[in-house]
CHARMM internal coordinates of N, CA and C (Angstrom, degrees):
IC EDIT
DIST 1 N 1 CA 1.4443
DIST 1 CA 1 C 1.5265
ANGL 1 N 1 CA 1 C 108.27
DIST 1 C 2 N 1.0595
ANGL 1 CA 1 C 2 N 118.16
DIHE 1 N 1 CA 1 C 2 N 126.84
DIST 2 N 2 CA 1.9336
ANGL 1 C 2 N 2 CA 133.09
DIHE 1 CA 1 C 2 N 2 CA 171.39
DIST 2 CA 2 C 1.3657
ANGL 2 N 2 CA 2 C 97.10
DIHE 1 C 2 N 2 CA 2 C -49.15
DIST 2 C 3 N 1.0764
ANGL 2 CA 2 C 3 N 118.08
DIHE 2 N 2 CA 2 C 3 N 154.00
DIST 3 N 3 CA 1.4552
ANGL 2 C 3 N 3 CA 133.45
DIHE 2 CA 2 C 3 N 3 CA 144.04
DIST 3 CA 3 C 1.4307
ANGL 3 N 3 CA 3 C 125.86
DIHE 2 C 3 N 3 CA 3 C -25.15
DIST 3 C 4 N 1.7430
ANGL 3 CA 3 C 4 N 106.07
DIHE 3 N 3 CA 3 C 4 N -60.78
DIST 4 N 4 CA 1.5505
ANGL 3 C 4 N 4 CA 115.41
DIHE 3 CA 3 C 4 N 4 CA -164.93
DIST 4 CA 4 C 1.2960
ANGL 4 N 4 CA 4 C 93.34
DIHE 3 C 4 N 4 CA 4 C -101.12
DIST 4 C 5 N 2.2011
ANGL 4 CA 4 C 5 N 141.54
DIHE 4 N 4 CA 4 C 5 N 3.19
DIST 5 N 5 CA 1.4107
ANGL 4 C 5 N 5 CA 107.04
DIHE 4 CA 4 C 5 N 5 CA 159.76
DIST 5 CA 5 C 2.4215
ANGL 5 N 5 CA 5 C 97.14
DIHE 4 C 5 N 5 CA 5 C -90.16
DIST 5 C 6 N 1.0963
ANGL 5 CA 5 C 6 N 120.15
DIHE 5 N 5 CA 5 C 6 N 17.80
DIST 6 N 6 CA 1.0491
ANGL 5 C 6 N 6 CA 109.04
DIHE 5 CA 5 C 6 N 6 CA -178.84
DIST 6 CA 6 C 1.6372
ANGL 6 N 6 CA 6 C 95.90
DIHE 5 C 6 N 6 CA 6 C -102.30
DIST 6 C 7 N 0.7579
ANGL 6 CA 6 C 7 N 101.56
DIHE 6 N 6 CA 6 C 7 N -14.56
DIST 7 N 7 CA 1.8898
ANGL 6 C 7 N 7 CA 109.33
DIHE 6 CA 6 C 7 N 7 CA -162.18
DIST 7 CA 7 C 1.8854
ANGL 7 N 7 CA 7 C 81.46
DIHE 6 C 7 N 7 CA 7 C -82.15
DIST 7 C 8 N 1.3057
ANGL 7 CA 7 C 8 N 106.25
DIHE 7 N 7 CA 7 C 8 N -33.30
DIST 8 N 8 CA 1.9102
ANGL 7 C 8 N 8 CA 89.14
DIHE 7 CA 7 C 8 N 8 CA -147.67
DIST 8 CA 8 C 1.9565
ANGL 8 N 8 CA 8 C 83.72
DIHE 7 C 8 N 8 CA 8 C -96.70
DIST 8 C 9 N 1.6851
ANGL 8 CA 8 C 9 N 107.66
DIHE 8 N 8 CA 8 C 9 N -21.14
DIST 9 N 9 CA 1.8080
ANGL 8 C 9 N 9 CA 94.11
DIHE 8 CA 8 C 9 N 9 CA 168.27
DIST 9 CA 9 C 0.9352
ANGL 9 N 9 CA 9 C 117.28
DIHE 8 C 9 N 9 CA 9 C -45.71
DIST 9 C 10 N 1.4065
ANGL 9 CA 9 C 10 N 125.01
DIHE 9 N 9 CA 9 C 10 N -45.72
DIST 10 N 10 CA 1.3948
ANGL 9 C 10 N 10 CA 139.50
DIHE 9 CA 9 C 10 N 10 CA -151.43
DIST 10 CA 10 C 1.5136
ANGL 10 N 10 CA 10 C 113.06
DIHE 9 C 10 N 10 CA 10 C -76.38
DIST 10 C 11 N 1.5831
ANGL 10 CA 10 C 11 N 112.24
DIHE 10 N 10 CA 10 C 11 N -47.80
DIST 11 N 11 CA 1.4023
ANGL 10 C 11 N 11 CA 123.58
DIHE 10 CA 10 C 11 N 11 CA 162.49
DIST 11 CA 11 C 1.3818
ANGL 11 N 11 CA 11 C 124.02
DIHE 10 C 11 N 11 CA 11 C -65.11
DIST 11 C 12 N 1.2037
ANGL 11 CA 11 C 12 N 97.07
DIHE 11 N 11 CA 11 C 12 N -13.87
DIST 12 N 12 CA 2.1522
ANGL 11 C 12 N 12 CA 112.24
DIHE 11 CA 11 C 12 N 12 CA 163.60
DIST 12 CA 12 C 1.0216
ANGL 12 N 12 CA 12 C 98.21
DIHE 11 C 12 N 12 CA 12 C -83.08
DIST 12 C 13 N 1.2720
ANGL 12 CA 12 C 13 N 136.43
DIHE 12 N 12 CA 12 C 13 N -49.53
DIST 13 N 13 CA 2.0251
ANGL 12 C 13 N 13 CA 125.64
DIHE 12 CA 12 C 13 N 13 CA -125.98
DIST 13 CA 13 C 2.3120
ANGL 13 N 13 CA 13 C 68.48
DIHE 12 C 13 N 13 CA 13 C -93.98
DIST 13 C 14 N 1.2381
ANGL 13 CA 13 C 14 N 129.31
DIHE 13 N 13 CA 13 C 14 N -44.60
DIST 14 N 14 CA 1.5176
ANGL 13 C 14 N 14 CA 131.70
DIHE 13 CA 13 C 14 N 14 CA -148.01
DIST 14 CA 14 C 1.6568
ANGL 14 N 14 CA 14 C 89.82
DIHE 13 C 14 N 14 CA 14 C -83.71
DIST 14 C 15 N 1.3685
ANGL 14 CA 14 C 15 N 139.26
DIHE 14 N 14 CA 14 C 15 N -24.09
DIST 15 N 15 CA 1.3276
ANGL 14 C 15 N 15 CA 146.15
DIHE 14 CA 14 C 15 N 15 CA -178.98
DIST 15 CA 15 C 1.8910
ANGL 15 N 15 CA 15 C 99.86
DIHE 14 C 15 N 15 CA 15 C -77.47
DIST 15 C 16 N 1.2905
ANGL 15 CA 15 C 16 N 92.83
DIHE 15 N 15 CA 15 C 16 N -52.82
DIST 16 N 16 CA 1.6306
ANGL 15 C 16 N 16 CA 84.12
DIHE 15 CA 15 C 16 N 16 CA 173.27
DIST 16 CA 16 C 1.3046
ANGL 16 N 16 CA 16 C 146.43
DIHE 15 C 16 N 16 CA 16 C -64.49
DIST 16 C 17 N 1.6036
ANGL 16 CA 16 C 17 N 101.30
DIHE 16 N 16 CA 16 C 17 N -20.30
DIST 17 N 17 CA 1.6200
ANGL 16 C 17 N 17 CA 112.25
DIHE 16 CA 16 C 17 N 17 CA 155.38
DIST 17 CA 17 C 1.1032
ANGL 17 N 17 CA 17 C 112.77
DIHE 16 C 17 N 17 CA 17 C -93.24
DIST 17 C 18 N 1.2963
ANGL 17 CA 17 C 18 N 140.57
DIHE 17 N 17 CA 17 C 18 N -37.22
DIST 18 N 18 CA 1.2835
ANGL 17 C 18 N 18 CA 116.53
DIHE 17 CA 17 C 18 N 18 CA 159.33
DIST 18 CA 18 C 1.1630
ANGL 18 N 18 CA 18 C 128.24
DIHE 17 C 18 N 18 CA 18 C -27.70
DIST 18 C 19 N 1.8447
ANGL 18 CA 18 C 19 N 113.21
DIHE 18 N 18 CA 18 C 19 N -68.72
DIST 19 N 19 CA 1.6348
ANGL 18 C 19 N 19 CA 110.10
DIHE 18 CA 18 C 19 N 19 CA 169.07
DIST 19 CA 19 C 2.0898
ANGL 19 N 19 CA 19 C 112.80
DIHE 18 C 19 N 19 CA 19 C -59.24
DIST 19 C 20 N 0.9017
ANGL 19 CA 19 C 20 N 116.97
DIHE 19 N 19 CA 19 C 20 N -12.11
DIST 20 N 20 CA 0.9622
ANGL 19 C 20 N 20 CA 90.34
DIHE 19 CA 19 C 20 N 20 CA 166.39
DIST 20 CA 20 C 1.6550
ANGL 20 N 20 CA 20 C 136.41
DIHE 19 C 20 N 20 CA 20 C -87.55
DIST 20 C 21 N 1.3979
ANGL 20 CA 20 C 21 N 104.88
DIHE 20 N 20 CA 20 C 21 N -16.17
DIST 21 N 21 CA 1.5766
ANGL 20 C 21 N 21 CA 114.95
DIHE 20 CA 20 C 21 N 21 CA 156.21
DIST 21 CA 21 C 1.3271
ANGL 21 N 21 CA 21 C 121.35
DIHE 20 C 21 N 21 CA 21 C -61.01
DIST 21 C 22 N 1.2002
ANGL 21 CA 21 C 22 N 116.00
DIHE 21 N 21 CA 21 C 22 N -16.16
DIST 22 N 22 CA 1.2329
ANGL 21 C 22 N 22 CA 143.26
DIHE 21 CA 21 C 22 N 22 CA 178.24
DIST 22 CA 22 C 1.7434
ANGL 22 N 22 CA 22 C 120.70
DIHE 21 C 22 N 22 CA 22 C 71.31
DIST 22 C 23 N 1.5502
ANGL 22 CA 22 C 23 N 94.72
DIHE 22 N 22 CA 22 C 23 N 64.85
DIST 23 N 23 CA 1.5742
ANGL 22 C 23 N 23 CA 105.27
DIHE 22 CA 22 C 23 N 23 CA 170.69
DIST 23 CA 23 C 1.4372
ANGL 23 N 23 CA 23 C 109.11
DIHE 22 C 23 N 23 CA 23 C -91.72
DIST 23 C 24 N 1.4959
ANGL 23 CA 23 C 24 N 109.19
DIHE 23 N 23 CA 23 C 24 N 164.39
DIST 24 N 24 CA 1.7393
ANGL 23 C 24 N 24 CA 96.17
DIHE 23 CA 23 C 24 N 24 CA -169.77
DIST 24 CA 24 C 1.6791
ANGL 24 N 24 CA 24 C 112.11
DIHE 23 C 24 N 24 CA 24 C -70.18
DIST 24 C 25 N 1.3244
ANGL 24 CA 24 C 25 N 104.41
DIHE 24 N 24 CA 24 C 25 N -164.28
DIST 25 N 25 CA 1.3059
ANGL 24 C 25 N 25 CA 111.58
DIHE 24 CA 24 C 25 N 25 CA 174.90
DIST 25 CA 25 C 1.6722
ANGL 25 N 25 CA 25 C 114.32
DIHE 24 C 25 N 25 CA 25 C -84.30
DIST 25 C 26 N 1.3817
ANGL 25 CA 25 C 26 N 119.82
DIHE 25 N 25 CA 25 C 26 N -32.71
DIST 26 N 26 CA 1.4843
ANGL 25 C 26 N 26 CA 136.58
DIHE 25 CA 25 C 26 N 26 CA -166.53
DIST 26 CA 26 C 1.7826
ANGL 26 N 26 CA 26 C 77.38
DIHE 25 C 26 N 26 CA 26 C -73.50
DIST 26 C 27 N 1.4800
ANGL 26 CA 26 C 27 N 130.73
DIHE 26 N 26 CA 26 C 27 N -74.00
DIST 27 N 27 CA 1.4104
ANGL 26 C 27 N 27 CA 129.18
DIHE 26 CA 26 C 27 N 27 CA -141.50
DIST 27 CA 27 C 1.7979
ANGL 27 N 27 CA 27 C 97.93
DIHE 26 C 27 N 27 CA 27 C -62.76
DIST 27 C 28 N 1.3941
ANGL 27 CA 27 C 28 N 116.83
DIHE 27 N 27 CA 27 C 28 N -35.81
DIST 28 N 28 CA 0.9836
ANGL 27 C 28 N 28 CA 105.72
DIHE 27 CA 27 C 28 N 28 CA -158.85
DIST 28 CA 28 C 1.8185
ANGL 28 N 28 CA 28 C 116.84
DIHE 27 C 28 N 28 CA 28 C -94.47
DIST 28 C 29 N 1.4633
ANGL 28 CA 28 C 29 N 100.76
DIHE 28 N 28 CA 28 C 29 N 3.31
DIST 29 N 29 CA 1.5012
ANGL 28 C 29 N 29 CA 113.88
DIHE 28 CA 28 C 29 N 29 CA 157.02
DIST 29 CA 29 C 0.8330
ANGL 29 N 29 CA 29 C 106.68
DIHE 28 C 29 N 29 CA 29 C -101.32
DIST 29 C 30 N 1.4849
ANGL 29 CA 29 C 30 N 151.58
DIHE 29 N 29 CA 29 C 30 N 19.13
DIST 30 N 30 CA 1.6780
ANGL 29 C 30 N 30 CA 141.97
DIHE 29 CA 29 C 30 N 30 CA 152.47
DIST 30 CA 30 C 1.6977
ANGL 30 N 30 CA 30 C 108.17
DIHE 29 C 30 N 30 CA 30 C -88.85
DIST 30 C 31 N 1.7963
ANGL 30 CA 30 C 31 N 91.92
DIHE 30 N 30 CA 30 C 31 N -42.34
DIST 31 N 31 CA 1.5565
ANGL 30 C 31 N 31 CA 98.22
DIHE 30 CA 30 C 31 N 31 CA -179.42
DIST 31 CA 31 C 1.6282
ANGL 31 N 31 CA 31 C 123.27
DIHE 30 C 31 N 31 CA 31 C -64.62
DIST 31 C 32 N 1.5621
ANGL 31 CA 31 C 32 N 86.71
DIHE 31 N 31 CA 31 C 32 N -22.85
DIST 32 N 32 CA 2.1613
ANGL 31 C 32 N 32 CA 105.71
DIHE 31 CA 31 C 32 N 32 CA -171.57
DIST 32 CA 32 C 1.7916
ANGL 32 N 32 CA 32 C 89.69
DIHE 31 C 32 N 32 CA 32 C -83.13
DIST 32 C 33 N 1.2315
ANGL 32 CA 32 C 33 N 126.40
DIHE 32 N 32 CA 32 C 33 N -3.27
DIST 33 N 33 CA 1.9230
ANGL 32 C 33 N 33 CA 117.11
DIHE 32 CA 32 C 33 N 33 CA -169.21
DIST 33 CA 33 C 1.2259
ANGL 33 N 33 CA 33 C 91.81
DIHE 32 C 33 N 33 CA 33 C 49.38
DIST 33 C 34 N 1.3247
ANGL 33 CA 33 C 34 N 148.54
DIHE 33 N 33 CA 33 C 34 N 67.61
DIST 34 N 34 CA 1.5692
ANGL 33 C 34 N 34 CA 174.09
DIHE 33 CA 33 C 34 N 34 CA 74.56
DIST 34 CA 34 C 1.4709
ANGL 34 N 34 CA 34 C 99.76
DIHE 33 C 34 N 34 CA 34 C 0.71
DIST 34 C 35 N 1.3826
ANGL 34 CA 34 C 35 N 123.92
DIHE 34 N 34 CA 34 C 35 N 140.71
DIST 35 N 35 CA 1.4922
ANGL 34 C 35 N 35 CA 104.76
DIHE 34 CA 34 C 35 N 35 CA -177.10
DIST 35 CA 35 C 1.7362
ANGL 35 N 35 CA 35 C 105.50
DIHE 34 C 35 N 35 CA 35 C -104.68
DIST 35 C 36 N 1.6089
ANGL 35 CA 35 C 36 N 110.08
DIHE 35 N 35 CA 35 C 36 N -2.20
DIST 36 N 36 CA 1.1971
ANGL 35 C 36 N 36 CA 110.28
DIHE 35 CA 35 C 36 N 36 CA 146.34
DIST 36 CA 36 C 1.6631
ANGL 36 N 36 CA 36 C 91.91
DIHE 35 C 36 N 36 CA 36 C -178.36
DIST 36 C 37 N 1.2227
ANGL 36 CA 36 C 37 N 100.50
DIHE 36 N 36 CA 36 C 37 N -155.72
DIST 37 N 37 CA 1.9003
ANGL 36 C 37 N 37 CA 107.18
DIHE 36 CA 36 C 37 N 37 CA -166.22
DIST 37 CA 37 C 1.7936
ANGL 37 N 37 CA 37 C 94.01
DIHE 36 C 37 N 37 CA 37 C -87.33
DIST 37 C 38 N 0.9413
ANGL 37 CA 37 C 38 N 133.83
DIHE 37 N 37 CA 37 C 38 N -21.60
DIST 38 N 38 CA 1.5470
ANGL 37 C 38 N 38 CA 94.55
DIHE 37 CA 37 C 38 N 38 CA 171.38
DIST 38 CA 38 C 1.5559
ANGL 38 N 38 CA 38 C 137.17
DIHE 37 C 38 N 38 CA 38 C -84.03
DIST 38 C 39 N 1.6218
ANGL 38 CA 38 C 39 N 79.11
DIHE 38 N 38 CA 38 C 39 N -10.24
DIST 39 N 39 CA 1.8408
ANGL 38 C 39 N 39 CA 99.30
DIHE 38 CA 38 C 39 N 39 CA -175.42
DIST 39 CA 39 C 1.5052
ANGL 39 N 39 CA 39 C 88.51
DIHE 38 C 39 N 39 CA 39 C -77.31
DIST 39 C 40 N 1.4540
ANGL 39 CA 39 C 40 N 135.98
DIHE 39 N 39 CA 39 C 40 N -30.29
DIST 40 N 40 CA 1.7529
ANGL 39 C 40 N 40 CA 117.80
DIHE 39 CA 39 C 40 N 40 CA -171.60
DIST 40 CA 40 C 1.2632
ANGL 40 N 40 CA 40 C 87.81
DIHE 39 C 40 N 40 CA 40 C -106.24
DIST 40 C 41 N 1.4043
ANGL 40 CA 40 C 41 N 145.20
DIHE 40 N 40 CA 40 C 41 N 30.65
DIST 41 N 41 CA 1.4992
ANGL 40 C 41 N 41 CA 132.55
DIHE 40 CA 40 C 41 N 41 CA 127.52
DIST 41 CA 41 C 0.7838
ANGL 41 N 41 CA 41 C 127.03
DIHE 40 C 41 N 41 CA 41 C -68.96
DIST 41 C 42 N 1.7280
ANGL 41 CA 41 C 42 N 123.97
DIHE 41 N 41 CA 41 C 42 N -55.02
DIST 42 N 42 CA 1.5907
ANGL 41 C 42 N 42 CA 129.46
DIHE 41 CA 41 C 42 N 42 CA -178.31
DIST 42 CA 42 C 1.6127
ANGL 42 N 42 CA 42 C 101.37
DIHE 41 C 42 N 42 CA 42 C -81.78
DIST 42 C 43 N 1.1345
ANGL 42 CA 42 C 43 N 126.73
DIHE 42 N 42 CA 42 C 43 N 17.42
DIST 43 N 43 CA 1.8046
ANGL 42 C 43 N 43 CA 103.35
DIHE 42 CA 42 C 43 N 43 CA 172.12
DIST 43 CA 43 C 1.5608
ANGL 43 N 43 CA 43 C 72.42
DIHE 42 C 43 N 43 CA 43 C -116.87
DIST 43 C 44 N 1.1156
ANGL 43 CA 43 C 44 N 154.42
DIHE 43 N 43 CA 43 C 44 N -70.75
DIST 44 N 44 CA 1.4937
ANGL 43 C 44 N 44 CA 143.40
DIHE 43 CA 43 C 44 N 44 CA -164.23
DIST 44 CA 44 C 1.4907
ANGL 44 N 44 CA 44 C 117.51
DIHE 43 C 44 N 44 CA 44 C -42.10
DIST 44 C 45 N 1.2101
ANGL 44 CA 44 C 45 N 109.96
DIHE 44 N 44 CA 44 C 45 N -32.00
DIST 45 N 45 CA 1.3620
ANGL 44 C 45 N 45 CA 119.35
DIHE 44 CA 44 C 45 N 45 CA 178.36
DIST 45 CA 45 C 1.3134
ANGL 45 N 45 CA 45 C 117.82
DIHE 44 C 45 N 45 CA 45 C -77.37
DIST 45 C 46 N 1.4153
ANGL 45 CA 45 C 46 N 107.84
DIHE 45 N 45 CA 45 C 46 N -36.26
DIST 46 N 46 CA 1.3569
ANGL 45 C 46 N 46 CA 119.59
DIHE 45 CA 45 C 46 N 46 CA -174.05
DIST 46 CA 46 C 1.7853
ANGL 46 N 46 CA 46 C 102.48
DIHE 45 C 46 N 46 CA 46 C -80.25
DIST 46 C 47 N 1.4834
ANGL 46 CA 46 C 47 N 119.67
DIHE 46 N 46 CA 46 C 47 N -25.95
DIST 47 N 47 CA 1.6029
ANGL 46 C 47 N 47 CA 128.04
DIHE 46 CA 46 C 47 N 47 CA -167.22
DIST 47 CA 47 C 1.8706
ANGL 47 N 47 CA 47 C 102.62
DIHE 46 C 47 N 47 CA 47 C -93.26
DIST 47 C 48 N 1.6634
ANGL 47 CA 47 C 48 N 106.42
DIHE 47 N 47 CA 47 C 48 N -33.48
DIST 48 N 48 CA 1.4163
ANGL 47 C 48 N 48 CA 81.86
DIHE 47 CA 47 C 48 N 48 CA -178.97
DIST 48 CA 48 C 1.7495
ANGL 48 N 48 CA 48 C 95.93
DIHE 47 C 48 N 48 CA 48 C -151.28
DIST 48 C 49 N 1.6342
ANGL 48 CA 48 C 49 N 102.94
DIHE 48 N 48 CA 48 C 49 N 60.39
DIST 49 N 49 CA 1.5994
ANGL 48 C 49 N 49 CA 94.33
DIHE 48 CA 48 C 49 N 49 CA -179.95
DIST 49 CA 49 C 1.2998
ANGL 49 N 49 CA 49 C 143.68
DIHE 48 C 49 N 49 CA 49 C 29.42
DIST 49 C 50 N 1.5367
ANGL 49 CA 49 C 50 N 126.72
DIHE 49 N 49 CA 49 C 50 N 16.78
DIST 50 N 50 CA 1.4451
ANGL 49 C 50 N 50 CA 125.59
DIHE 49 CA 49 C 50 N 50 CA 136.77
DIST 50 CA 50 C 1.1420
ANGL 50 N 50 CA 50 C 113.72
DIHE 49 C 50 N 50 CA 50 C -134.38
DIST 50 C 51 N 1.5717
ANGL 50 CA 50 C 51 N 115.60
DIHE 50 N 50 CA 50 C 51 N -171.80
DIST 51 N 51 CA 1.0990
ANGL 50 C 51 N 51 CA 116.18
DIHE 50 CA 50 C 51 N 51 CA -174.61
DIST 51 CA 51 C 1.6337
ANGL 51 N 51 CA 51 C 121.75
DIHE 50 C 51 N 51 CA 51 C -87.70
DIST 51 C 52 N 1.2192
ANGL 51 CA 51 C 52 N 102.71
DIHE 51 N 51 CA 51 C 52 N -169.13
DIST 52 N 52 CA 1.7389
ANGL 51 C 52 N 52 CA 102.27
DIHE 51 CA 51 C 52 N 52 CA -179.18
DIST 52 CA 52 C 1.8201
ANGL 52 N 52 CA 52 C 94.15
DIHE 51 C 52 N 52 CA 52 C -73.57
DIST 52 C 53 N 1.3125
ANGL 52 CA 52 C 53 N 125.73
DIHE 52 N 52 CA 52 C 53 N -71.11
DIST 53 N 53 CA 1.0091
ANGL 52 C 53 N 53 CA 123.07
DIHE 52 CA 52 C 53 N 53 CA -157.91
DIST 53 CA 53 C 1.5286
ANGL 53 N 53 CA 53 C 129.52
DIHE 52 C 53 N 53 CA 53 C -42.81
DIST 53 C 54 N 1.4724
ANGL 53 CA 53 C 54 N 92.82
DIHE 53 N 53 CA 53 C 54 N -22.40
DIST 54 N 54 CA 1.6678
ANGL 53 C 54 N 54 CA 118.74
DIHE 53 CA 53 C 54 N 54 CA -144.29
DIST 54 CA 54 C 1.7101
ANGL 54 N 54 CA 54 C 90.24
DIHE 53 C 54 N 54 CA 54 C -99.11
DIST 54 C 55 N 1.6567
ANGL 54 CA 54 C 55 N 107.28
DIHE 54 N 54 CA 54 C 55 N -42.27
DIST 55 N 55 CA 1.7722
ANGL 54 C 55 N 55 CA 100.28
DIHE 54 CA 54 C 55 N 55 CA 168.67
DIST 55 CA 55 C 1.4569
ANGL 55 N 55 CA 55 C 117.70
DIHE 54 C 55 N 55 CA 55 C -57.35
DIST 55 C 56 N 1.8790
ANGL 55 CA 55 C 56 N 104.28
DIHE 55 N 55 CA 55 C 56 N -37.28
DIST 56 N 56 CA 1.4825
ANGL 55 C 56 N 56 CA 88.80
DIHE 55 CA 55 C 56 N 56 CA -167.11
DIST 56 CA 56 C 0.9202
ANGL 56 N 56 CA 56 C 108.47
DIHE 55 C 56 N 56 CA 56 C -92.03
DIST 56 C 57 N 1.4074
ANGL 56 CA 56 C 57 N 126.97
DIHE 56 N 56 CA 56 C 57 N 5.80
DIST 57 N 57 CA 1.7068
ANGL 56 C 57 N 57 CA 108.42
DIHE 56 CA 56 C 57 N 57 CA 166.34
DIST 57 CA 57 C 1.3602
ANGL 57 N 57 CA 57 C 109.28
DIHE 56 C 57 N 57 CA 57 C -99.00
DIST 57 C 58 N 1.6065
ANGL 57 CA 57 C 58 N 126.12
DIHE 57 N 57 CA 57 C 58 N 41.38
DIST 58 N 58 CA 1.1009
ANGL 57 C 58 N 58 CA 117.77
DIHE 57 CA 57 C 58 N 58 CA 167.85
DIST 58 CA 58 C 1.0284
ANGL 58 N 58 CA 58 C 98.14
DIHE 57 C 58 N 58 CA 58 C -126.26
DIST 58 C 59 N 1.1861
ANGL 58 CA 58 C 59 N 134.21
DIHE 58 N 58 CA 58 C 59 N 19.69
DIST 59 N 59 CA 1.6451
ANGL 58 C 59 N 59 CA 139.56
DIHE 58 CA 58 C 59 N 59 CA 143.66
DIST 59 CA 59 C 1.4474
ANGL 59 N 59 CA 59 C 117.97
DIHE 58 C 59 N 59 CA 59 C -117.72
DIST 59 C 60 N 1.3320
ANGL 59 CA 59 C 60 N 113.06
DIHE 59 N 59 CA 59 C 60 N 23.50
DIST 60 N 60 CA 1.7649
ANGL 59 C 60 N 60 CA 113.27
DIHE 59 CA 59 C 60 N 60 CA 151.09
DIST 60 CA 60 C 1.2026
ANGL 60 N 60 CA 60 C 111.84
DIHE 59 C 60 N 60 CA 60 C -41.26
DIST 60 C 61 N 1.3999
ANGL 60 CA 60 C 61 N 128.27
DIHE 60 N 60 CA 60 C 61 N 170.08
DIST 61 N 61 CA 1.3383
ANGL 60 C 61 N 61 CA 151.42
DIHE 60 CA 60 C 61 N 61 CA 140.77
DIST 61 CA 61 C 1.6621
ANGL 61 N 61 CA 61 C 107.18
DIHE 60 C 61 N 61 CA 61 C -86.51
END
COOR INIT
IC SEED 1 N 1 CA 1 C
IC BUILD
């Protein structure tokens, strides 16, 4: 693994608990240095087959 695909796991694996506490999608691509929410859709999508929205609403209440 490169440097920058471990660098960008890491900003995935920390995006995914975020949404899973359930912060929005906008906060948690500012917090990931995401250069906005579609760019941390298609690398999330592409890292764990769905989308941002779609994980965190599977940990709603």
């Amino acid at each position: 693994m490169t440097p920058a695909a471990y660098r960008l796991a890491l900003r995935l694996a920390s995006a995914r608990s975020l949404l899973k506490r359930g912060d929005t999608v906008a906060d948690v691509a500012y917090a990931g240095s995401f250069s906005d929410q579609s760019h941390l859709g298609r690398l999330f999508r592409r890292a764990y087959g769905t989308t941002p929205a779609a994980y965190r609403s599977a940990f709603a209440d």
